[in-house]
N, C-alpha and C positions, 0 to 999 in steps of 0.2 A: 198827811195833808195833801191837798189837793194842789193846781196851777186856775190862776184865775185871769181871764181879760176884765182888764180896767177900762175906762173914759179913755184913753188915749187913742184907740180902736177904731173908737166914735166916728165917723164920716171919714173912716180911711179903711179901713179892710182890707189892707194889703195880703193877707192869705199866705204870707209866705211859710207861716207857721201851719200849715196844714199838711203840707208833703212830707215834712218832719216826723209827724208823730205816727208812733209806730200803732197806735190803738185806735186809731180815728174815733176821738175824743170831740173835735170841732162839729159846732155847731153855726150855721149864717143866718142871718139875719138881714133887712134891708140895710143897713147899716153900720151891723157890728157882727161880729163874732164873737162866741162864749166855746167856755171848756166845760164839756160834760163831767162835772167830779166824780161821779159811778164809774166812768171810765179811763180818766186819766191815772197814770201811774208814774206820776211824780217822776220822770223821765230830765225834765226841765229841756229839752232840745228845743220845743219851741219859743222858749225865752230870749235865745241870743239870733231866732232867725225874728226876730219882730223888730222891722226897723222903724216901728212906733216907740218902741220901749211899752208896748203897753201891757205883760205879761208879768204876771210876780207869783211867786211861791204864797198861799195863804196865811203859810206862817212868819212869813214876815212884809205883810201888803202895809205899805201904809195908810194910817187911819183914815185920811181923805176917799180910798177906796173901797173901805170897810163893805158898803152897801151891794159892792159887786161881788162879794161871796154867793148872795142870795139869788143877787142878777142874773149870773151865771146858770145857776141850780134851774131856777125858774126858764127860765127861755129857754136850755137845750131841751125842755118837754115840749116848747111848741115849737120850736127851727127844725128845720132839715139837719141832719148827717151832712157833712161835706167831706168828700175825702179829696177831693182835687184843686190844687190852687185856683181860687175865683181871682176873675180880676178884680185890682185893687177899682175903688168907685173913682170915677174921673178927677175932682179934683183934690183927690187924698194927699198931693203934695203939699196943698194950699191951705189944709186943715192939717196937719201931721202936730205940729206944734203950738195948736193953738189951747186955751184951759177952759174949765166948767162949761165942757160941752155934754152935758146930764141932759141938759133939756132939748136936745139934740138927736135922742137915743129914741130911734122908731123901733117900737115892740111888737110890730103888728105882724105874720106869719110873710113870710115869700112863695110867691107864686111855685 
């Protein structure tokens, strides 16, 4: 099983989980971050660096997250490779904890 970013991500992309991973597995987004599942290997290091909380093992995502298995899958074909921590988006503190930010998640490619 794979590592998957969740909603929590959403308008925060703190990146700190990117230096972490030893297979540069991340992908960016304008507003989110995804785990390549082709490439991750279940490593879990960048789960405790996410001070979103918004990373979880597949095999035990809860169901509210279900939809970000595909999420994931999907968007690291069109996002960039990111190997180096991006800055987090300006007001990620002020979003970090907020809920059903779904409709929030820009899909569209980064320059």
């Amino acid at each position: 099983m794979t590592y998957v970013v969740t909603e929590s991500c959403i308008k925060c992309k703190y990146g700190d989980c990117v230096p972490v991973c030893p297979v540069d597995a991340f992908h960016e987004g304008p507003n989110f971050m995804v785990i390549d599942p082709e490439a991750c290997i279940d490593c879990s290091l960048c789960v405790d660096e996410c001070p979103a909380g918004a990373i979880f093992d597949a095999s035990g995502l809860p169901a509210e997250y279900a939809r970000y298995v595909a999420i994931n899958a999907e968007l690291t074909k069109a996002w960039p490779l990111v190997k180096d921590k991006p800055e987090p988006l300006p007001d990620a503190d002020e979003w970090v904890d907020a809920k059903d930010k779904f409709k929030y998640l820009e899909m569209a490619e980064t320059a």
